[in-house]
C-alpha positions in Angstrom: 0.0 0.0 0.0 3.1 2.0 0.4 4.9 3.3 -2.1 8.9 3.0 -1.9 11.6 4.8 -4.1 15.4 5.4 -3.9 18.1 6.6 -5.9 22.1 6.4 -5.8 24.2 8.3 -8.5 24.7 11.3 -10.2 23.4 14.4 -8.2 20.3 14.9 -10.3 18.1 13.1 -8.1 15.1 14.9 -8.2 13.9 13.5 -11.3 14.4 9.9 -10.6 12.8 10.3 -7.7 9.7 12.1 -7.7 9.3 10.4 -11.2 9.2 7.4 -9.4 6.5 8.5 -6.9 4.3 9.7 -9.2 4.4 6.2 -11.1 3.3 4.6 -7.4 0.3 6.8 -6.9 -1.7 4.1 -7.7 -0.8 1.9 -4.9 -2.5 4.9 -2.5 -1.4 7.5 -0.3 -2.0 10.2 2.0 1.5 11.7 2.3 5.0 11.4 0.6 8.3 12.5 1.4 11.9 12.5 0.7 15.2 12.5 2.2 18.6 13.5 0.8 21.9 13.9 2.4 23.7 17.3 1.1 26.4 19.2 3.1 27.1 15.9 5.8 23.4 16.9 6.6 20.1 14.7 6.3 17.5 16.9 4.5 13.5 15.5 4.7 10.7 17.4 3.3 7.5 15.4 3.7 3.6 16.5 3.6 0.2 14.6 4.3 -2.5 15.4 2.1 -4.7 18.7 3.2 -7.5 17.2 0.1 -7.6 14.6 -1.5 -3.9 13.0 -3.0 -2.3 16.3 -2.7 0.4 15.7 -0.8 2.5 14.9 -3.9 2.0 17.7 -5.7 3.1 19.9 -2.6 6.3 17.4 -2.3 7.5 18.5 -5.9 6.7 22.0 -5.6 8.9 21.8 -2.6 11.5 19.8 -3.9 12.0 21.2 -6.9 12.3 24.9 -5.9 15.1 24.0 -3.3 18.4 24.1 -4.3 20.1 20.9 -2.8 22.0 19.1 -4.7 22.3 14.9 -3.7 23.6 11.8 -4.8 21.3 9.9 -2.7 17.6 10.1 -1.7 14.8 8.1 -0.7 11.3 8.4 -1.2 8.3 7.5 -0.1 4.5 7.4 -0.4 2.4 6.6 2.6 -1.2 4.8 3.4 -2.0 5.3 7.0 -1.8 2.5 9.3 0.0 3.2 12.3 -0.7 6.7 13.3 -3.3 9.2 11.5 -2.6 11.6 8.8 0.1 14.1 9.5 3.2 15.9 8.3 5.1 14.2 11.2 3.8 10.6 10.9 5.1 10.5 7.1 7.8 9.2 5.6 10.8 9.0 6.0 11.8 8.5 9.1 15.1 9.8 11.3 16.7 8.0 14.7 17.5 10.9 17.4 20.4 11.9 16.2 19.0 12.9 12.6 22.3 10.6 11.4 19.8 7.8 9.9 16.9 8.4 7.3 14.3 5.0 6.3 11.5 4.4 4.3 9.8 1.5 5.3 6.7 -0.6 3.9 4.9 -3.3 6.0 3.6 -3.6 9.6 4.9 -3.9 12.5 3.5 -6.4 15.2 5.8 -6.2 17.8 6.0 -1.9 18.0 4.7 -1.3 21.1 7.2 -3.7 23.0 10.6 -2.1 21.6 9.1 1.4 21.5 9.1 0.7 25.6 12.3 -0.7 25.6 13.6 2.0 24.1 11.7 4.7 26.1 13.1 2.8 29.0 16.7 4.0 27.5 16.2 7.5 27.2 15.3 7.9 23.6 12.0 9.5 21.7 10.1 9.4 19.1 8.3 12.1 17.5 5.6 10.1 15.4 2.6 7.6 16.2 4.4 4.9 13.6 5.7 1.5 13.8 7.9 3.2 11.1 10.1 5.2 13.4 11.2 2.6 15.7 13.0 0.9 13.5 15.2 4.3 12.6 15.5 4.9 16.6 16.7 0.9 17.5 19.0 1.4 14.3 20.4 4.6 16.2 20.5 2.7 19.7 22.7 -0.1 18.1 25.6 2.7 16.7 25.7 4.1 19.4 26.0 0.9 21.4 29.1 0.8 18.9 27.9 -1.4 16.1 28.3 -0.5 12.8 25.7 0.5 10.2 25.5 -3.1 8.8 25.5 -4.8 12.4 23.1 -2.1 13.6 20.3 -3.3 11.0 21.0 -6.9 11.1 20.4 -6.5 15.0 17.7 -4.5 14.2 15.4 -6.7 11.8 15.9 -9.7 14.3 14.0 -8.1 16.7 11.5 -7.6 14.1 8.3 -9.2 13.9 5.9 -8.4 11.0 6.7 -7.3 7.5 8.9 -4.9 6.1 10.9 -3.5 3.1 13.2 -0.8 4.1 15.4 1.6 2.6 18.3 3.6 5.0 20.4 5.8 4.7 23.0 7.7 7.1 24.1 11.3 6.8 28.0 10.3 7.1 27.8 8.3 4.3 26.5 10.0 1.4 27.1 7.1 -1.1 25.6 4.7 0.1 22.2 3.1 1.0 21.5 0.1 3.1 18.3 -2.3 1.6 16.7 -5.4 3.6 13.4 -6.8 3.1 10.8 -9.6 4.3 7.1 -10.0 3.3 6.9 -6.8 1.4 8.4 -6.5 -2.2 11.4 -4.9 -2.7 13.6 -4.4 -6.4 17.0 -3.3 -6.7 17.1 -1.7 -10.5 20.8 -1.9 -12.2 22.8 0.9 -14.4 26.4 1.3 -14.7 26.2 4.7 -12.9 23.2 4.4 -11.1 20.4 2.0 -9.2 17.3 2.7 -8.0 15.0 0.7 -5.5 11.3 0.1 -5.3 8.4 -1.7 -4.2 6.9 -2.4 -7.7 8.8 -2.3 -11.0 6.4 0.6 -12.9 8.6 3.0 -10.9 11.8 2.5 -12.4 9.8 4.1 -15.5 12.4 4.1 -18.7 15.5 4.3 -16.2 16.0 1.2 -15.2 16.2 -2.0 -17.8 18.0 -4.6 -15.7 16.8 -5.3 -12.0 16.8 -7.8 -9.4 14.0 -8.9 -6.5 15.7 -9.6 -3.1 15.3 -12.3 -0.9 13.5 -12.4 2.5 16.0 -11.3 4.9 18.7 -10.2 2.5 20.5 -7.3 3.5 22.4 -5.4 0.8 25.3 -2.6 0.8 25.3 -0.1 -2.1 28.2 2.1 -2.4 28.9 4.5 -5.2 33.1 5.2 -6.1 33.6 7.6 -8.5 30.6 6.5 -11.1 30.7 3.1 -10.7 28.7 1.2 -8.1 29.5 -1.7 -6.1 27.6 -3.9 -3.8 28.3 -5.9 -1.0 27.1 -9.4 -2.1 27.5 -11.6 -5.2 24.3 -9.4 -7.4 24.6 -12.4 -10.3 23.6 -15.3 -7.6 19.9 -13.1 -8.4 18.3 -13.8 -11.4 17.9 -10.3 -13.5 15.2 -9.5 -14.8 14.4 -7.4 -17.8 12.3 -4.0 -17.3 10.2 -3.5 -20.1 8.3 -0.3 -19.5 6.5 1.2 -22.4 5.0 5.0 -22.4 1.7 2.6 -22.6 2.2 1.8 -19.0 3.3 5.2 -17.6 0.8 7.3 -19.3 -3.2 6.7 -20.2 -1.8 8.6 -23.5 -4.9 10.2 -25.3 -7.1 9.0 -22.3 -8.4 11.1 -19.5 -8.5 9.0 -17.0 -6.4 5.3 -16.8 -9.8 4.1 -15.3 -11.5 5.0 -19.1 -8.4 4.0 -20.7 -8.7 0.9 -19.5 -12.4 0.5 -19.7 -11.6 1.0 -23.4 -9.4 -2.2 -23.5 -11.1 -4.4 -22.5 -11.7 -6.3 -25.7 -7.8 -6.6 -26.8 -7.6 -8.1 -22.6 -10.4 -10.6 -23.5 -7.9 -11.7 -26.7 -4.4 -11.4 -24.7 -6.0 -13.4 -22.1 -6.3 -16.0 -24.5 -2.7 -15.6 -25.8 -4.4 -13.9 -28.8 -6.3 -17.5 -29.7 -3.3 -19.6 -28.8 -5.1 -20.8 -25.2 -7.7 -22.3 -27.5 -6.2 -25.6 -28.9 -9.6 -26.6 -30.1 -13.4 -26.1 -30.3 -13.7 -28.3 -26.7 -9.9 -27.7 -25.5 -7.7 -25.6 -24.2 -3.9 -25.1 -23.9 -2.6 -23.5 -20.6 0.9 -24.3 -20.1 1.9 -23.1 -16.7 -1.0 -26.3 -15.6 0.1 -28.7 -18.4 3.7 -28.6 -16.1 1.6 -29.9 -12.7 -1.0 -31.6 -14.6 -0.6 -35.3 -12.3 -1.1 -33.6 -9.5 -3.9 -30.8 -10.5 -5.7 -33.9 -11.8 -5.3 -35.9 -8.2 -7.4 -32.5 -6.7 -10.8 -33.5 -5.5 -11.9 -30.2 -3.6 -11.4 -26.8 -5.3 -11.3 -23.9 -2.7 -11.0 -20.8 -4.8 -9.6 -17.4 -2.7 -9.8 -13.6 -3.4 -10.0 -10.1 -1.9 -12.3 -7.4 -3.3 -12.8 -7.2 -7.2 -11.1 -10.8 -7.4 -13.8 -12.2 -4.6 -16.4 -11.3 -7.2 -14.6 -13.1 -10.1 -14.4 -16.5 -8.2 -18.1 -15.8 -7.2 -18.9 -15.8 -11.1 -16.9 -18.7 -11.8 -18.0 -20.6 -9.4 -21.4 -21.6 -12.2 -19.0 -23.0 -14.2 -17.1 -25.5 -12.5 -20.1 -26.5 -11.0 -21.7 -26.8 -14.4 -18.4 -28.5 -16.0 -18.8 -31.8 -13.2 -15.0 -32.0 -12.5 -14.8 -31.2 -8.5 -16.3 -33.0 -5.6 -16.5 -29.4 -4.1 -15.8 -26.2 -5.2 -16.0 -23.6 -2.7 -14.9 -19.6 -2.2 -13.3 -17.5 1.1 -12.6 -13.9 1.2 -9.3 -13.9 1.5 -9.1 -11.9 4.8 -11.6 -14.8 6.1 -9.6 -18.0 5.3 -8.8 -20.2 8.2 -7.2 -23.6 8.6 -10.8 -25.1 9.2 -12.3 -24.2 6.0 -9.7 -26.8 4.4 -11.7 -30.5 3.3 -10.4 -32.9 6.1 -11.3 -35.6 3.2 -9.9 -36.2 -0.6 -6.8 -33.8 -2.0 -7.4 -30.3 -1.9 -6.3 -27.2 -4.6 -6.3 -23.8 -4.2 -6.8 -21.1 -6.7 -5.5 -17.5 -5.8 -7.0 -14.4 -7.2 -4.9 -11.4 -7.4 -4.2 -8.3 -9.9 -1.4 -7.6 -8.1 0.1 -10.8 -6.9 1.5 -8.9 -3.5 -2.3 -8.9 -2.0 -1.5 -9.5 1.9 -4.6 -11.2 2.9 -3.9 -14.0 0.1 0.0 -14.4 0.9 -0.8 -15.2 4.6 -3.3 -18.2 3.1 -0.4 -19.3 0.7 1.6 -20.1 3.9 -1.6 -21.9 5.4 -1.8 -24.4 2.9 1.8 -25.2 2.4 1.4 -26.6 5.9 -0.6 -29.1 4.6 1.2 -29.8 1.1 -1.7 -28.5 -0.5 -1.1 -27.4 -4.2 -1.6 -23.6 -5.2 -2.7 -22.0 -8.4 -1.7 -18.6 -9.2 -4.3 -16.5 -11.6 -2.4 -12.9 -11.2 -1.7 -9.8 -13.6 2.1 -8.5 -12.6 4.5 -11.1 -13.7 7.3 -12.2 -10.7 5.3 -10.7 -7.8 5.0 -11.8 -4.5 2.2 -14.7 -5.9 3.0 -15.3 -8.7 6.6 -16.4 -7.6 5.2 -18.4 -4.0 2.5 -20.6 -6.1 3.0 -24.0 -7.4 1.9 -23.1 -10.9 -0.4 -20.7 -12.6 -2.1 -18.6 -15.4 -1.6 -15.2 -15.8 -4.4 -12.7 -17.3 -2.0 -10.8 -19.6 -4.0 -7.5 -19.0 -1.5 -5.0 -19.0 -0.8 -2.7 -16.6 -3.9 -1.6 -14.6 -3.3 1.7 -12.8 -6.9 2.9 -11.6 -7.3 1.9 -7.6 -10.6 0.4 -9.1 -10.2 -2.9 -11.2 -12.0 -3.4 -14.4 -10.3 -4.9 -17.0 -8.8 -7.2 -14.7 -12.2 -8.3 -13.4 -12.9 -9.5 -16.9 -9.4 -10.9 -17.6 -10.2 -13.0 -14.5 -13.6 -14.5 -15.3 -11.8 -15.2 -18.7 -9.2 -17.2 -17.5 -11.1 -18.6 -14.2 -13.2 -20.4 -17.7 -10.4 -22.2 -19.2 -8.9 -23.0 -16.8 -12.5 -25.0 -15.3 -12.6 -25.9 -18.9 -8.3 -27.3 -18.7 -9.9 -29.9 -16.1 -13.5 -30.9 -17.6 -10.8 -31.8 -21.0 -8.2 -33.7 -18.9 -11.2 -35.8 -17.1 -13.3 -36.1 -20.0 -16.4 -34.3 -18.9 -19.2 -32.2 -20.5 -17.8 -32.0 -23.9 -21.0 -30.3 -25.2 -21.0 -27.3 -22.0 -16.8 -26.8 -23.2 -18.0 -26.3 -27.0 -20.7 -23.9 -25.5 -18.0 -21.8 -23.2 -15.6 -21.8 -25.8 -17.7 -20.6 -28.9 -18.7 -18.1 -26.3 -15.4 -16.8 -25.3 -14.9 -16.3 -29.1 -17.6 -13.8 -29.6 -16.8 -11.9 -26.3 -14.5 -9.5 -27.6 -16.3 -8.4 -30.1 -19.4 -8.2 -28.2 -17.7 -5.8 -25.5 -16.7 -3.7 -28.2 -20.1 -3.4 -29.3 -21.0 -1.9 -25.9 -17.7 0.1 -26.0 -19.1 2.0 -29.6 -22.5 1.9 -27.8 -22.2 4.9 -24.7 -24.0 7.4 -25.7 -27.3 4.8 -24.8 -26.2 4.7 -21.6 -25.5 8.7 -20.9 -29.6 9.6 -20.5 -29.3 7.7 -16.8 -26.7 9.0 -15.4 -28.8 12.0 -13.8 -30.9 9.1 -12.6 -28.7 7.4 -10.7 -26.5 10.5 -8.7 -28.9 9.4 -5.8 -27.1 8.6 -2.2 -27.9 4.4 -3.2 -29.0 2.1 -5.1 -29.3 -1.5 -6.0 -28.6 -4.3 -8.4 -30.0 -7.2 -8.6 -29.0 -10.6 -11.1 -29.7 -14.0 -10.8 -27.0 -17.0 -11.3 -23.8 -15.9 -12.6 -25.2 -12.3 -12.7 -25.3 -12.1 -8.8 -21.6 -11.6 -8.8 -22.3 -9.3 -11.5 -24.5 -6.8 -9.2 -21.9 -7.2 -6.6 -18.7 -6.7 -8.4 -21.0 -3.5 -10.3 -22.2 -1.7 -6.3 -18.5 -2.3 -5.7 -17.7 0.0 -8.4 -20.5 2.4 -7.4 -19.0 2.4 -3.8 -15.4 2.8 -4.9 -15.4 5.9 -7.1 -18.9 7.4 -7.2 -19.2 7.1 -3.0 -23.0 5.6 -3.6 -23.7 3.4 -1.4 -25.0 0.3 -3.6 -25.9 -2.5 -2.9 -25.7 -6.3 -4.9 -28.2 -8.7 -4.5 -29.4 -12.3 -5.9 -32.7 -11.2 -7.6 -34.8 -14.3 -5.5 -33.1 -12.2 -2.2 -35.1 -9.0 -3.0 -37.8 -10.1 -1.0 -36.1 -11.6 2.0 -35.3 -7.8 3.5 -33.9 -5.8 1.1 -37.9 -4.5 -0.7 -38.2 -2.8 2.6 -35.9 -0.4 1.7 -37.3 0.3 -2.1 -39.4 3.8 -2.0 -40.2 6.2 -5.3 -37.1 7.1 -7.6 -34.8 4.5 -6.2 -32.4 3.6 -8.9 -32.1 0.0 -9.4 -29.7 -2.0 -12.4 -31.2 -5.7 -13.0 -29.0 -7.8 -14.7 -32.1 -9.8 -16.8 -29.6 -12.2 -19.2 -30.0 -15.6 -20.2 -33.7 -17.9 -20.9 -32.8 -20.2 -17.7 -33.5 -17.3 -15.6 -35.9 -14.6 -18.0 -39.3 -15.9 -15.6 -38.2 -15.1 -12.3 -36.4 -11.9 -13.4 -39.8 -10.6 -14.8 -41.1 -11.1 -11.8 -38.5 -9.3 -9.7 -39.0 -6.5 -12.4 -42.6 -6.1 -11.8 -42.6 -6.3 -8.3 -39.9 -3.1 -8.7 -42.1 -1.3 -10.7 -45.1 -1.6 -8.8 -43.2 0.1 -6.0 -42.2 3.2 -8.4 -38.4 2.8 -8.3 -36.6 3.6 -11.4 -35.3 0.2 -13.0 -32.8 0.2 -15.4 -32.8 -3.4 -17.4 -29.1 -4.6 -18.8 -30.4 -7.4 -20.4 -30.3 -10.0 -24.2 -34.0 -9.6 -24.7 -35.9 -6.7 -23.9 -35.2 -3.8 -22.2 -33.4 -0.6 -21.9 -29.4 -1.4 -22.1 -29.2 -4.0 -25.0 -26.8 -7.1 -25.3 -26.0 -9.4 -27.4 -26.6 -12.9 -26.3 -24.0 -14.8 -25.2 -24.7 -17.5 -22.4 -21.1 -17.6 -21.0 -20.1 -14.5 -20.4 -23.4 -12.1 -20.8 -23.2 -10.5 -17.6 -19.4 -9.8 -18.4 -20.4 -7.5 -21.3 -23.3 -6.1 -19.4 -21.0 -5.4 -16.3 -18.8 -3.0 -18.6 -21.9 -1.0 -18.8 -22.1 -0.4 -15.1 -18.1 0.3 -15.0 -19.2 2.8 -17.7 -21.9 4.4 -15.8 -19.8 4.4 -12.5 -16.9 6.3 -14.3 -19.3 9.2 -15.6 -20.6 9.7 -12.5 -17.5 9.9 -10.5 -16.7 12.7 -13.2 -20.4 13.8 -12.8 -19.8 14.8 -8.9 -16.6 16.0 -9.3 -13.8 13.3 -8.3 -10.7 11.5 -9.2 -12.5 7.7 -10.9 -8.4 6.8 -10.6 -7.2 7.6 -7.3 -10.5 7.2 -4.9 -10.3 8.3 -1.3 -8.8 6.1 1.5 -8.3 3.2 -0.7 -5.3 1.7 -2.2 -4.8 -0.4 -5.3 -1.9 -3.3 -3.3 -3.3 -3.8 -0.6 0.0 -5.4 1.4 -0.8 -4.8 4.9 -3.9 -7.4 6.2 
């Protein structure tokens, strides 16, 4: 949820650095900062936001307008969790003596215990964070007469929690200190110059060669002259190419990245399928990172499928399908968050599918480590390549999305339902079941791009209810597949147009929720596919006759048309609601990419 940045090398660092920042605005903050050493002295400007996300743009005014001039710096972008909103609980952090600077990502657990232990000794601490007793025990240590590299190895084995960290000390201006363990950390590689982050977007075009440390590595960086040298063996690492486009940094002719990628939607349906090369056949597919495991995926006799948010609503979808496609004893989904050792089958082998955009979700990395215990395999379906996920999982699929830089997922969504379908059709193939239902799902998949786009050229329907719905709530309502539909759709509503909205199984209307239907309610039913048209009618007159306003997404008749499509309807109907929640986040006047109090990695549980 934290952003980290640093930067050792020339003395232009301003660039690199709030470059960097801005590129992990989407991982949400409150406040940034940055420290530099110039003069022997430790110079930190830091802000929390006043409004909404501001505090960034009042870091680079300040930054840029001083005159310092620094080799190294660290930077920061902070999501409250220890300690409320304030200049002084930002980032980064100093120990007493104003000799050591940090950045740190993670929580943690063990604050209160040292923060007495070191109270006890005389020292202070001028913030509420977890953050600034790691800088202060770092000081106790040198002073204690350890050095630098003894003083954080002493330090992180008192830890207990998570962290990445960045450090830096004011009588050695060329060089940074970097240690991590549970949160992401990348060391980026130039002749003349590295930078560090938390995600790879924010070495922008800088960086083309970087590494991802280890849990509990601890790593010296030292710059002579212009080269830069490094206290461990860097090639025992496998290096990874950076391949940042402009594509990724910029939403290019696009407004907003949330519209941008809206928009692309369609090309995600086709990357998702490796642009057709997923589909071996009219009943088959060909996923590779399953065909590797494929004894043991075939041994699994309970599915338990796990996501947070956006990704919950996904596996709630897909859920229909391997039902439908006969190939589990049980299939069943946890929120992430909720997931305890009990909810594991004490009978038959087990799987486990994990849902994540990002691959660094926290919630989902503490159940990796739950089923390990019990040598239970893992599927990874995740968008970033190499993250904390995808790397920890047994095998997996990824969704070939793209970037996705709006707080509030939408391509991904789809990307996810996509590849949640082949991969229940991968297993129906492999144990020869429902041939017909495969052929169905497939021929489906096929048309789904084009069917989006036909939504995509189609807006201008859906701008005449916007005014309608700019209420305080709402409702949607679909039966089947389309229940995750309406939720993942008031999730939307929630995130960027603050509407309290509400997603409901159609049959469930009646069992509490009519009592809060009066006149002018606006309410989105999802009314797609024969198997459920009856009962939908029914919920749609019973609406009526209360006077709400009901706005039908449906393949028959109604007021938002679809084409039919029995697979994957309500994902082409759902872009219409991502539609509708984008206009009227513009509508009221906020940010659709950056909504308040919400981050996009979400690494703290």
């Amino acid at each position: 949820m934290c952003g980290i940045i640093g930067y050792l090398g020339s003395e232009l660092y301003k660039e690199y650095i709030i470059s960097g920042l801005k590129l992990l605005q989407n991982r949400g903050y409150d406040s940034a900062g940055i420290s530099c050493i110039s003069n022997g002295n430790l110079n930190t400007i830091k802000f929390a936001s006043k409004t909404s996300c501001d505090s960034l743009y009042l870091l680079e005014t300040e930054v840029m307008k001083n005159d310092l001039f620094s080799s190294c710096a660290i930077g920061h972008t902070r999501w409250a969790t220890h300690g409320c909103k304030t200049d002084i609980n930002s980032h980064p952090h100093h120990d007493n003596s104003n000799k050591i600077a940090l950045v740190h990502n993670g929580i943690i657990e063990n604050f209160e215990e040292l923060k007495w232990r070191l109270l006890e000794n005389g020292y202070y601490f001028k913030s509420q964070t977890d953050s600034e007793i790691i800088a202060v025990l770092i000081g106790y240590y040198i002073n204690n007469g350890e050095s630098i590299e003894n003083a954080i190895q002493k330090t992180v084995e008192e830890l207990v929690g998570t962290w990445a960290l960045v450090i830096m000390h004011a009588d050695y201006p060329n060089k940074l200190w970097i240690t991590r363990n549970g949160s992401p950390l990348l060391l980026g590689m130039e002749d003349e110059y590295i930078m560090i982050s938390s995600e790879q977007i924010a070495f922008g075009n800088f960086i083309k060669k970087y590494i991802v440390l280890d849990n509990h590595d601890l790593i010296e960086i030292t710059k002579e002259n212009k080269n830069i040298k490094y206290n461990k063996n860097i090639h025992r690492y496998a290096i990874k190419n950076s391949n940042i486009t402009n594509n990724d940094i910029s939403p290019l002719h696009y407004k907003h990245w949330m519209l941008k990628e809206i928009m692309e939607q369609p090309e995600c349906v086709i990357r998702a399928m490796n642009n057709g090369g997923r589909i071996e056949n009219n009943d088959s597919v060909k996923l590779g990172g399953l065909d590797l495991n494929k004894l043991t995926l075939l041994n699994i006799n309970n599915l338990i499928i796990l996501g947070c948010g956006t990704s919950y609503h996904s596996g709630l979808w897909s859920l229909d399908i391997f039902k439908t496609l006969d190939i589990f004893n049980t299939v069943a989904l946890y929120e992430g968050g909720e997931f305890q050792i009990k909810d594991i089958p004490k009978k038959g082998v087990n799987g486990v599918i994990l849902l994540s955009q990002s691959g660094e979700t926290k919630d989902l990395h503490r159940c990796i480590q739950i089923v390990k215990e019990y040598d239970i395999i893992t599927i990874g379906v995740v968008n970033v390549p190499d993250s904390l996920i995808a790397r920890e999982t047994d095998c997996g699929v990824y969704l070939n999305a793209g970037r996705e830089v709006a707080v509030a997922s939408t391509k991904s969504f789809t990307s996810q339902c996509v590849v949640l379908a082949m991969i229940a059709i991968w297993f129906s193939q492999n144990r020869g079941t429902c041939i017909e239902k495969r052929k169905q799902i497939i021929n489906d998949l096929r048309n789904l791009p084009f069917q989006i786009q036909t939504i995509l050229g189609n807006i201008d329907k859906l701008m005449i209810y916007i005014s309608k719905f700019n209420k305080t709530s709402c409702f949607l309502l679909g039966k089947g597949k389309e229940e995750a539909i309406a939720k993942e759709g008031a999730l939307k509503m929630k995130e960027i147009a603050y509407i309290h909205a509400e997603g409901y199984s159609s049959s469930a209307l009646k069992h509490g929720p009519f009592a809060l239907i009066e006149d002018d309610l606006p309410i989105i039913l999802f009314d797609i596919n024969e198997d459920n048209r009856d009962k939908n009618r029914n919920t749609y007159q019973e609406i009526k006759a209360r006077n709400a306003f009901i706005l039908r997404i449906t393949d028959s008749e109604g007021e938002l048309l679809i084409d039919k499509n029995k697979t994957f309807g309500g994902l082409t109907a759902n872009v219409y609601v991502q539609l509708l929640s984008y206009y009227l986040s513009i509508e009221k006047g906020f940010n659709p990419d950056f909504p308040r109090n919400l981050a996009k990695v979400v690494t703290v549980e």
